[in-house]
DRENROMI-558845 format. One record per residue: residue in three letters; x, y, z of N, C-alpha, C, O in turn; residue number from 1. Coordinates in nm, 4 decimals. Atoms other than C-alpha are relative to their C-alpha. Layout:
{'ALA',{X,Y,Z},{X,Y,Z},{X,Y,Z},{X,Y,Z},NUM};
...
# end
This chain:
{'UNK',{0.1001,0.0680,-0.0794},{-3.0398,-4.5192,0.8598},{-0.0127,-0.1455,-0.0426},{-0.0481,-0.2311,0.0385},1};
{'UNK',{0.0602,0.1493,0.0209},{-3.0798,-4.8470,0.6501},{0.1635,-0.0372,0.0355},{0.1629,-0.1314,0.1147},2};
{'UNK',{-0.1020,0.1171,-0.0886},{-2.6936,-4.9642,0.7461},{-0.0034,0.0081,0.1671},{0.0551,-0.0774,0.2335},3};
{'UNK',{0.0152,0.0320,-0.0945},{-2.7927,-4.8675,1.0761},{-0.0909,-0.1360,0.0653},{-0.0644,-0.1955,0.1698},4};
{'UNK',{0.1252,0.0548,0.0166},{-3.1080,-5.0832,1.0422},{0.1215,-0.1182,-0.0302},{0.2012,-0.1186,0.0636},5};
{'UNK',{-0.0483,0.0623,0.0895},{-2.9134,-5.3349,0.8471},{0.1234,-0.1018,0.1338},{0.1388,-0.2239,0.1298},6};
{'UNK',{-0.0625,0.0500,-0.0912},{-2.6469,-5.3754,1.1934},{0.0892,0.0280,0.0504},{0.1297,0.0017,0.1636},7};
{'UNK',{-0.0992,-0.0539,-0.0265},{-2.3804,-5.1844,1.1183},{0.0440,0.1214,0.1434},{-0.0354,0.2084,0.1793},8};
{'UNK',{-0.0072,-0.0933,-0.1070},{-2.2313,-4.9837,1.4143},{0.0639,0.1657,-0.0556},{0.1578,0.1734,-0.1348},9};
{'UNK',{-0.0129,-0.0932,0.0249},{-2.2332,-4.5876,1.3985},{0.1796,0.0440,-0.0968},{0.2187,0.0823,-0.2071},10};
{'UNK',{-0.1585,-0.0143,0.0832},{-1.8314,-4.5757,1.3764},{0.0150,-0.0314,-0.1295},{0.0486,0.0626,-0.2015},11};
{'UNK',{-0.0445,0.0200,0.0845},{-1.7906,-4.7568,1.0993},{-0.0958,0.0811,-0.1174},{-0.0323,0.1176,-0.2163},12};
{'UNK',{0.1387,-0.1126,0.0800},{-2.1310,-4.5402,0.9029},{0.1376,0.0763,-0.0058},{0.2288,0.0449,-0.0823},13};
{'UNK',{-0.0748,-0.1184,0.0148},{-1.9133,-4.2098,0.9999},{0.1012,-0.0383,-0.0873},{0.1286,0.0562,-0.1614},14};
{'UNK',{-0.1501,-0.0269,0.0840},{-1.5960,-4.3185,0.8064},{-0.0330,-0.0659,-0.1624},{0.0615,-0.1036,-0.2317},15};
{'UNK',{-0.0197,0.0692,0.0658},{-1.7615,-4.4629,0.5248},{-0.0143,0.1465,-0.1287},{-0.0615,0.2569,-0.1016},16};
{'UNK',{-0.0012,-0.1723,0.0708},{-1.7399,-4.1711,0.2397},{-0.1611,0.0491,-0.0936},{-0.2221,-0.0196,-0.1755},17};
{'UNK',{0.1256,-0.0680,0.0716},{-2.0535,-3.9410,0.1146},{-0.0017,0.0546,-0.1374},{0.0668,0.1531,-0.1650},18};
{'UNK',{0.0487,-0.0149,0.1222},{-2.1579,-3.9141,-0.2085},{-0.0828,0.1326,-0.0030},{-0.1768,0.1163,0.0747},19};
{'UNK',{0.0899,-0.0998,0.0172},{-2.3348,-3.5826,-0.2739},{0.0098,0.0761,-0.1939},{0.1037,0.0923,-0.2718},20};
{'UNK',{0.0028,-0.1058,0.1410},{-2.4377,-3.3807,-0.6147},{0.0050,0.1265,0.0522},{-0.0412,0.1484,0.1641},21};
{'UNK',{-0.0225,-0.1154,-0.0405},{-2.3389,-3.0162,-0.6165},{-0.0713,0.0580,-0.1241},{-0.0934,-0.0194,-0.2172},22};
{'UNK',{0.0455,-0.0670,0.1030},{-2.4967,-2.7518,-0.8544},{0.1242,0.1115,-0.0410},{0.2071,0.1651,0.0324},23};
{'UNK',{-0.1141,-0.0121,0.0181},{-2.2814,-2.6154,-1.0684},{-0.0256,0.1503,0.0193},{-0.1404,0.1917,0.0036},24};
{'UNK',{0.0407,-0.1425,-0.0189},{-2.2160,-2.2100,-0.9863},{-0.0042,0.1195,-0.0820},{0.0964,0.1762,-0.1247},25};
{'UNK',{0.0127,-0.0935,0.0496},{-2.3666,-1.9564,-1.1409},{0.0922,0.1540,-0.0722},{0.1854,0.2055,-0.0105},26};
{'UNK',{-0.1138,-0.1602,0.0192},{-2.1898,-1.6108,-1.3130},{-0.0039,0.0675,0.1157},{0.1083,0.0984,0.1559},27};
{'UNK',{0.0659,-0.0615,-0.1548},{-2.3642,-1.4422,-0.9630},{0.1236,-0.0363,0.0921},{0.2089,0.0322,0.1485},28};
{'UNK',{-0.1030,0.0934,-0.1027},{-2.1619,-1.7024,-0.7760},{0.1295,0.0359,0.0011},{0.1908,0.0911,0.0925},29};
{'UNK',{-0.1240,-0.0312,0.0238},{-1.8494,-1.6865,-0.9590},{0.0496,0.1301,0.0446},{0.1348,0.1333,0.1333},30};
{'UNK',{-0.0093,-0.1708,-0.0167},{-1.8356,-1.2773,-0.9506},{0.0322,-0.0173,0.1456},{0.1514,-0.0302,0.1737},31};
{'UNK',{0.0252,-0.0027,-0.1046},{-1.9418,-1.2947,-0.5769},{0.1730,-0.0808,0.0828},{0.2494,-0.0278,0.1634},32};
{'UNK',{-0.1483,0.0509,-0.0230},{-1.6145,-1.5429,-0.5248},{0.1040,0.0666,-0.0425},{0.2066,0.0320,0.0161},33};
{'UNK',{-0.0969,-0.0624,0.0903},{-1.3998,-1.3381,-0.7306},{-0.0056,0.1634,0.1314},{0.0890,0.2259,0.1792},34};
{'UNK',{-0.0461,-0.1799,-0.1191},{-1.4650,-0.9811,-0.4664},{0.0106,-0.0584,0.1672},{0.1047,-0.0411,0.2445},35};
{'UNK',{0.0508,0.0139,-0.1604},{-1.6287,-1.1239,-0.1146},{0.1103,-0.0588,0.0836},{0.1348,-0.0203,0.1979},36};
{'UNK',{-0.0249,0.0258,-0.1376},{-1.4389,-1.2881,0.0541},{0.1173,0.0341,0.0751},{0.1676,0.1328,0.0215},37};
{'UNK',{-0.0870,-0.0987,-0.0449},{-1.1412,-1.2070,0.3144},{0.1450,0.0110,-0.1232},{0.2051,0.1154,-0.1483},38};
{'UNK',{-0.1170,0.0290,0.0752},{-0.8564,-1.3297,0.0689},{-0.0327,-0.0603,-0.1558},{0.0168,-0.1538,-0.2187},39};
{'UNK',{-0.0029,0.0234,0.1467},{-1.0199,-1.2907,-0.2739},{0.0596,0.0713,-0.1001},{0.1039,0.1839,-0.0780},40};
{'UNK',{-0.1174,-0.0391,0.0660},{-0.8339,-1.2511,-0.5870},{0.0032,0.1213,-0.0533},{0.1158,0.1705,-0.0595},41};
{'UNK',{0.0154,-0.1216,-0.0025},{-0.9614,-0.9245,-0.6911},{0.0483,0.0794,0.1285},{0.1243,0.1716,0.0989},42};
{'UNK',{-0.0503,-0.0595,-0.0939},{-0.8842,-0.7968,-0.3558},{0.1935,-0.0437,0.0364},{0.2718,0.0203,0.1066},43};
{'UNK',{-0.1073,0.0703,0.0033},{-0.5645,-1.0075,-0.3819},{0.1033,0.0864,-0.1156},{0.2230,0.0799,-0.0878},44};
{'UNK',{-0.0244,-0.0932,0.1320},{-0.4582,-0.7813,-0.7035},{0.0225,0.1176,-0.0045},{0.1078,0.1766,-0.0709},45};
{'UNK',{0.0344,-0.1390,-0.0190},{-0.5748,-0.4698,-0.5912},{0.1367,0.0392,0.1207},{0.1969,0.1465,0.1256},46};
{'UNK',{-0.1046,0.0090,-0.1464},{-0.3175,-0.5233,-0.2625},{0.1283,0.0292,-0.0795},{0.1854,0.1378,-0.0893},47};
{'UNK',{-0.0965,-0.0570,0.1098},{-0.0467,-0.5941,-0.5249},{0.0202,0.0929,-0.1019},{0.1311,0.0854,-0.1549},48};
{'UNK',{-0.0543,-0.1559,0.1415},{-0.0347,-0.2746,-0.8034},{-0.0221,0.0743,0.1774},{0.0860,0.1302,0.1964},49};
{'UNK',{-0.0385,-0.1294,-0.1032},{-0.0904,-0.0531,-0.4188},{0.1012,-0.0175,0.0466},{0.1307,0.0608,0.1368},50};
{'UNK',{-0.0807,-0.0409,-0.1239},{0.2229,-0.1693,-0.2953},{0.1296,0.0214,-0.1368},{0.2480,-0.0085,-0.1214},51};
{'UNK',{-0.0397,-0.0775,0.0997},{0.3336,-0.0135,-0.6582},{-0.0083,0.1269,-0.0027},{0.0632,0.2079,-0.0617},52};
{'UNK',{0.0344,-0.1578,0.0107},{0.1557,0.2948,-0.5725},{-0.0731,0.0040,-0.1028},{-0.0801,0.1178,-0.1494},53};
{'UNK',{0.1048,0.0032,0.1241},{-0.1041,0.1859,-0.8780},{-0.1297,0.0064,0.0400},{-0.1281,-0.0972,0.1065},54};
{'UNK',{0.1789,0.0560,-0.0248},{-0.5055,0.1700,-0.8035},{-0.0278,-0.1110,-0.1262},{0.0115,-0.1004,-0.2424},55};
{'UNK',{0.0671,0.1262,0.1110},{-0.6499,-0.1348,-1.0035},{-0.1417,0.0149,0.0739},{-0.1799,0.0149,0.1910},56};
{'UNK',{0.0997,0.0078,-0.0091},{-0.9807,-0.1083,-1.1130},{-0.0664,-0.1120,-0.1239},{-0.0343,-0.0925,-0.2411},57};
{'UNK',{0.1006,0.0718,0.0441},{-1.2185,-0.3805,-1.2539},{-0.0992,0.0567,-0.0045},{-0.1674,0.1097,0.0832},58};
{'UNK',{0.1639,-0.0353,0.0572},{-1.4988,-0.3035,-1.4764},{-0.1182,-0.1078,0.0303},{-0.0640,-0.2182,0.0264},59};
{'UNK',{0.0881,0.1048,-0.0243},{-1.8147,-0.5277,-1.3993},{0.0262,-0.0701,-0.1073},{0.0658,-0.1866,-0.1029},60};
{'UNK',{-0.0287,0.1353,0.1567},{-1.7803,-0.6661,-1.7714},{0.1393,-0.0793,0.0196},{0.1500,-0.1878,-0.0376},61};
{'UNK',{-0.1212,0.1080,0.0155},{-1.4143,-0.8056,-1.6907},{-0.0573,-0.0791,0.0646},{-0.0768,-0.1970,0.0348},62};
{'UNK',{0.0604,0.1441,-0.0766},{-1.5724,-0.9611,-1.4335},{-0.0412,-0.1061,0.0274},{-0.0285,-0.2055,0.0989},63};
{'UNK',{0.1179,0.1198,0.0714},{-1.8138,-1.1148,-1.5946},{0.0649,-0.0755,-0.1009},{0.0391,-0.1940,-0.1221},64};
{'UNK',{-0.1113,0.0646,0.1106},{-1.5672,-1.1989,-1.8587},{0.0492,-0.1220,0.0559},{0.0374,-0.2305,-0.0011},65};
{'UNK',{-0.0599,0.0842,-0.0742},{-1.3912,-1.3851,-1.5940},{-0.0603,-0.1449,0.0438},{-0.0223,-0.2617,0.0353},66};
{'UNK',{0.0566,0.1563,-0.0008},{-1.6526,-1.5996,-1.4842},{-0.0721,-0.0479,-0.1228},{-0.0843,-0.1695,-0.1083},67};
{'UNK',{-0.0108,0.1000,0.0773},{-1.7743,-1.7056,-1.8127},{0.0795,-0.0332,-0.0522},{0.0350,-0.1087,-0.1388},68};
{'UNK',{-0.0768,0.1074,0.0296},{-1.4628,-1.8364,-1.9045},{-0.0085,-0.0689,0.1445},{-0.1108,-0.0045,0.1674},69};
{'UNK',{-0.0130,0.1040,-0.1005},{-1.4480,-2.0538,-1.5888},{-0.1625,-0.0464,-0.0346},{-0.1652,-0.1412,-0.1131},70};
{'UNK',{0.1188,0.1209,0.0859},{-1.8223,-2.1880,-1.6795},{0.0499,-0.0423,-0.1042},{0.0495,-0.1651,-0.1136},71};
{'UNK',{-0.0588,0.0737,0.1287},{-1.6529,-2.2257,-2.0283},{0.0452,-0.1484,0.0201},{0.0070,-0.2501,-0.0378},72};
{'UNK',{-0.1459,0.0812,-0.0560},{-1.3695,-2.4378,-1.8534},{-0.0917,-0.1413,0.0543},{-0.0712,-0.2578,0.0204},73};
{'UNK',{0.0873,0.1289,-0.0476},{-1.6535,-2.6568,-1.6579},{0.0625,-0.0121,0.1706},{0.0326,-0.0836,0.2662},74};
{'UNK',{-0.1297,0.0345,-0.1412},{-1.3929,-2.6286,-1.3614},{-0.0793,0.0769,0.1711},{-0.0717,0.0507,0.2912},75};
{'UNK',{0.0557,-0.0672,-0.1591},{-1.6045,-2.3748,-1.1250},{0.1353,0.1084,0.0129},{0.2197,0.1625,-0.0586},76};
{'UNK',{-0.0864,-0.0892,-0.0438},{-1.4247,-2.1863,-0.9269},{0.1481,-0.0097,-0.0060},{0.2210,0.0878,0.0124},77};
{'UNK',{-0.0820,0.0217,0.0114},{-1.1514,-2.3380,-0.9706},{0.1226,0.0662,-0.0872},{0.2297,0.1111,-0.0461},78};
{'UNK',{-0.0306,-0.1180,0.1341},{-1.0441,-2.1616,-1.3127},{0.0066,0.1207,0.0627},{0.0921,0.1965,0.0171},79};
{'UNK',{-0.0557,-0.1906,0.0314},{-1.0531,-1.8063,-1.1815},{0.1113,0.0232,0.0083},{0.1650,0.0895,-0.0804},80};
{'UNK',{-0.1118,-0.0636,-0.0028},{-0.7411,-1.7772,-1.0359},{0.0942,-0.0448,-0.1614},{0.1595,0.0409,-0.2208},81};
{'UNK',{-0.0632,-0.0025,0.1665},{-0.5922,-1.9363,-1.4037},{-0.0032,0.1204,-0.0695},{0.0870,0.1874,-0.1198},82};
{'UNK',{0.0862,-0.0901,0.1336},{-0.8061,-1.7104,-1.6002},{0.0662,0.1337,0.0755},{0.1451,0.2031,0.0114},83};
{'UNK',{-0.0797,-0.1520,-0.0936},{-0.6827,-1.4022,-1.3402},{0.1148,0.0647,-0.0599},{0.1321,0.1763,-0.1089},84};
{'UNK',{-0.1227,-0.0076,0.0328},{-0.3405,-1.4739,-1.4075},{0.0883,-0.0150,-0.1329},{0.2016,0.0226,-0.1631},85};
{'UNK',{-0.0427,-0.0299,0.1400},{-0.3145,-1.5332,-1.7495},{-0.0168,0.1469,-0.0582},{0.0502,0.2192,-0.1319},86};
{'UNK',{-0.0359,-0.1860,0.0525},{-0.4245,-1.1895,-1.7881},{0.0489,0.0818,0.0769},{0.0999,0.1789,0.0210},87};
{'UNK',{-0.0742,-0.1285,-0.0655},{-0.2971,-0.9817,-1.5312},{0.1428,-0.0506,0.0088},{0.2177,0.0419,0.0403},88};
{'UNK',{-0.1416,-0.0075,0.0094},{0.0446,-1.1291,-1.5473},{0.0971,0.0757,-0.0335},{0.1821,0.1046,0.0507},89};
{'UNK',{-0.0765,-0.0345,0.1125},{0.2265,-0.9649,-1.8404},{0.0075,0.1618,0.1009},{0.1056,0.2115,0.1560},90};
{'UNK',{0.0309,-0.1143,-0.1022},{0.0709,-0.6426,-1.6423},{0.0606,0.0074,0.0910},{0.1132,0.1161,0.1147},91};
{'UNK',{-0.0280,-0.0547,-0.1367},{0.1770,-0.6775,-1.3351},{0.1467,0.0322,-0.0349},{0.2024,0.1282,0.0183},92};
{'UNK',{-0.1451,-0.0071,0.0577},{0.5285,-0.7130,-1.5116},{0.0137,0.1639,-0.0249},{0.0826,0.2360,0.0473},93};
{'UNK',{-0.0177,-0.1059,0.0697},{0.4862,-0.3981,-1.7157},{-0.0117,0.1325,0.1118},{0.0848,0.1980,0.1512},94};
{'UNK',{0.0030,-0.1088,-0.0544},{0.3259,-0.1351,-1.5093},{0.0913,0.0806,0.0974},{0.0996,0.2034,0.0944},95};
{'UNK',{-0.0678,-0.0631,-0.0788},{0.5770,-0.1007,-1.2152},{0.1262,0.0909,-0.0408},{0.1987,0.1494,0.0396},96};
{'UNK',{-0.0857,-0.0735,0.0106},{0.8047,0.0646,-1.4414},{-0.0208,0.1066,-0.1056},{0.0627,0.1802,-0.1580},97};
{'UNK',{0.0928,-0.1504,0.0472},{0.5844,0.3146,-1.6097},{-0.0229,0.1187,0.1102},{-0.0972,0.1060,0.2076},98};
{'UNK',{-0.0053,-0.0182,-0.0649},{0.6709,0.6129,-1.4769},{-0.1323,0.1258,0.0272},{-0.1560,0.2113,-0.0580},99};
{'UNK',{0.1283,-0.1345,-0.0381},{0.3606,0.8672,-1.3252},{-0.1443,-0.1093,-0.0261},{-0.2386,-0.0734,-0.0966},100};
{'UNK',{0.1002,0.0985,0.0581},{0.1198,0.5570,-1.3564},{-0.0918,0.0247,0.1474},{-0.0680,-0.0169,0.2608},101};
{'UNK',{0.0908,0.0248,-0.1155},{-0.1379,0.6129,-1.1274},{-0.1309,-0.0552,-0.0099},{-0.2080,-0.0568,0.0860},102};
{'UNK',{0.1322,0.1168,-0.0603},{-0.4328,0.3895,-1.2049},{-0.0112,-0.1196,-0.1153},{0.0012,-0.0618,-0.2232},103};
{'UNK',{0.0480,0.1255,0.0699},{-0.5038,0.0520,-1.4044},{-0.1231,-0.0634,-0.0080},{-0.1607,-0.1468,0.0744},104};
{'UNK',{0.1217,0.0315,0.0115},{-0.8260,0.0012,-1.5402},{-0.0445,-0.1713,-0.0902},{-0.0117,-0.1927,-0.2068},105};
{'UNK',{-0.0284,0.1211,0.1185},{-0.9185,-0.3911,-1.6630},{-0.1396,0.0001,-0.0403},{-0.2253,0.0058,0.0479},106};
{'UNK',{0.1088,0.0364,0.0907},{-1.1957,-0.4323,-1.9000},{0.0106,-0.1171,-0.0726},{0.1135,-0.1772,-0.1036},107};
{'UNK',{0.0282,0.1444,0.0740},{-1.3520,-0.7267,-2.0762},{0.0953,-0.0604,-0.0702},{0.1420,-0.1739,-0.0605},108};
{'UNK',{-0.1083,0.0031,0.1215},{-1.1098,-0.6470,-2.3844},{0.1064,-0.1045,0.0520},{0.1379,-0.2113,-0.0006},109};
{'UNK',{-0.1333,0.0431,-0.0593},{-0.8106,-0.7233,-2.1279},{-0.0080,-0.1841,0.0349},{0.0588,-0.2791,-0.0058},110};
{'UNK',{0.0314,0.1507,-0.0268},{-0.9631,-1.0460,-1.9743},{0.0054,-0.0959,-0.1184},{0.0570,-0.2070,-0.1056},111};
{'UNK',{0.0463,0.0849,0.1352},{-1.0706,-1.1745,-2.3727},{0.1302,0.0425,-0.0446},{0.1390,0.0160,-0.1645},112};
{'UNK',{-0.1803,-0.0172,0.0830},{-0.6602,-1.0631,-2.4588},{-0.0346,0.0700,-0.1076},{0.0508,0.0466,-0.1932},113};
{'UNK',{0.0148,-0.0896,0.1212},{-0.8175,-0.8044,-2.7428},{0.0663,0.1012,0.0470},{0.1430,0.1411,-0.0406},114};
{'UNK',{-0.1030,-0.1385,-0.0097},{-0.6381,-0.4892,-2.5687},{0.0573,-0.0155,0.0903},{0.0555,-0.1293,0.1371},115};
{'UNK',{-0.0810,-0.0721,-0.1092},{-0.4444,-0.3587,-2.3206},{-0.1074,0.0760,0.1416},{-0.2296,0.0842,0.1289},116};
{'UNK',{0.0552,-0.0755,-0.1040},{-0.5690,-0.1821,-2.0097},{-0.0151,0.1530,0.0075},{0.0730,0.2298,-0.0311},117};
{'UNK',{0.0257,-0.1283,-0.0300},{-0.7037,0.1305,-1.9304},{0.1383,0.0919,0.0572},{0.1424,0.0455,0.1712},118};
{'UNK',{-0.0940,-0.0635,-0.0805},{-0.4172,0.3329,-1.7954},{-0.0019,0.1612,-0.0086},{-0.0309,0.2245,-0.1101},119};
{'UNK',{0.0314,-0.1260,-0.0520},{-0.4105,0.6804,-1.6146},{0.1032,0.0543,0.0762},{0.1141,0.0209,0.1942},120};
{'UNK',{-0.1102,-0.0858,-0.0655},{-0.1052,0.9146,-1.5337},{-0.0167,0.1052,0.0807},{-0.0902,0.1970,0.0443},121};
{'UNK',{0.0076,-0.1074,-0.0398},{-0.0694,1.1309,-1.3002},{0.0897,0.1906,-0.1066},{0.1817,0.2199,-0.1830},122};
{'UNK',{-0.0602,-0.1670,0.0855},{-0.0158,1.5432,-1.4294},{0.0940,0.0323,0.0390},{0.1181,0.0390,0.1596},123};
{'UNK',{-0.1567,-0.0276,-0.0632},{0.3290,1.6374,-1.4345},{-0.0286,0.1826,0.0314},{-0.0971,0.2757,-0.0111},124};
{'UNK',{-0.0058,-0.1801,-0.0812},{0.3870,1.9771,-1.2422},{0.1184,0.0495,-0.0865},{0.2197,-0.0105,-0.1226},125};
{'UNK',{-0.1194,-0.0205,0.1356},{0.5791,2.1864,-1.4895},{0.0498,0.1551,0.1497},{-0.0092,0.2077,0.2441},126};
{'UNK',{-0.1309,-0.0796,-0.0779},{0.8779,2.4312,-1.3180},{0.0000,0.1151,-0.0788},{0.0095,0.1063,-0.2012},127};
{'UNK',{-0.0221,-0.0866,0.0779},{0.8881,2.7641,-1.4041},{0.1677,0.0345,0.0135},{0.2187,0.1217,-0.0569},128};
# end
């Protein structure tokens, strides 16, 4: 309003660039980015070990794991997919050739690199 005031014409206002403060997002936030939306990375994950024939399951604590390292980082949202992929990498490597693997569980441990993952075989059918 004051470069309107001031003389300037609308056009040149629109192209001139906006300044705004953002708040930075919450663990709530992060989490919420990490499942909701159509092409998020949890759902992005879960797509890849099924077309293994694996279920991947996330505990709420990895979760949470996840987004406070990205508050750690300062980065936002930006960091999850890093933080994702530094840990499920090695994984995604390993599991497809474990054989009777039918589910992958990630906990905090996995996200913070202290263990390994939950893992769950299917029961072998024994032959008489």
């Amino acid at each position: 309003e004051d470069l309107l005031e001031y003389g300037l014409i609308p056009e040149i206002i629109g192209r001139l660039p906006v300044v705004c403060s953002l708040e930075e997002l919450d663990e709530k936030a992060l989490i919420r980015i990490l499942q909701e939306p159509k092409n998020a990375l949890v759902k992005q994950y879960v797509r890849y070990f099924e077309l293994e024939r694996i279920r991947l399951e996330f505990e709420e604590n990895a979760l949470k794991a996840v987004a406070r390292a990205a508050m750690k980082r300062g980065t936002g949202a930006r960091a999850l997919r890093s933080i994702m992929e530094s840990a499920l990498t090695d994984i995604m490597y390993d599991v497809p050739s474990q054989k009777n693997l039918q589910k992958c569980i990630i906990t905090k441990n996995v996200i913070e690199k202290k263990a390994a993952p939950e893992l769950m075989y299917k029961a072998r059918k024994r032959t008489a």
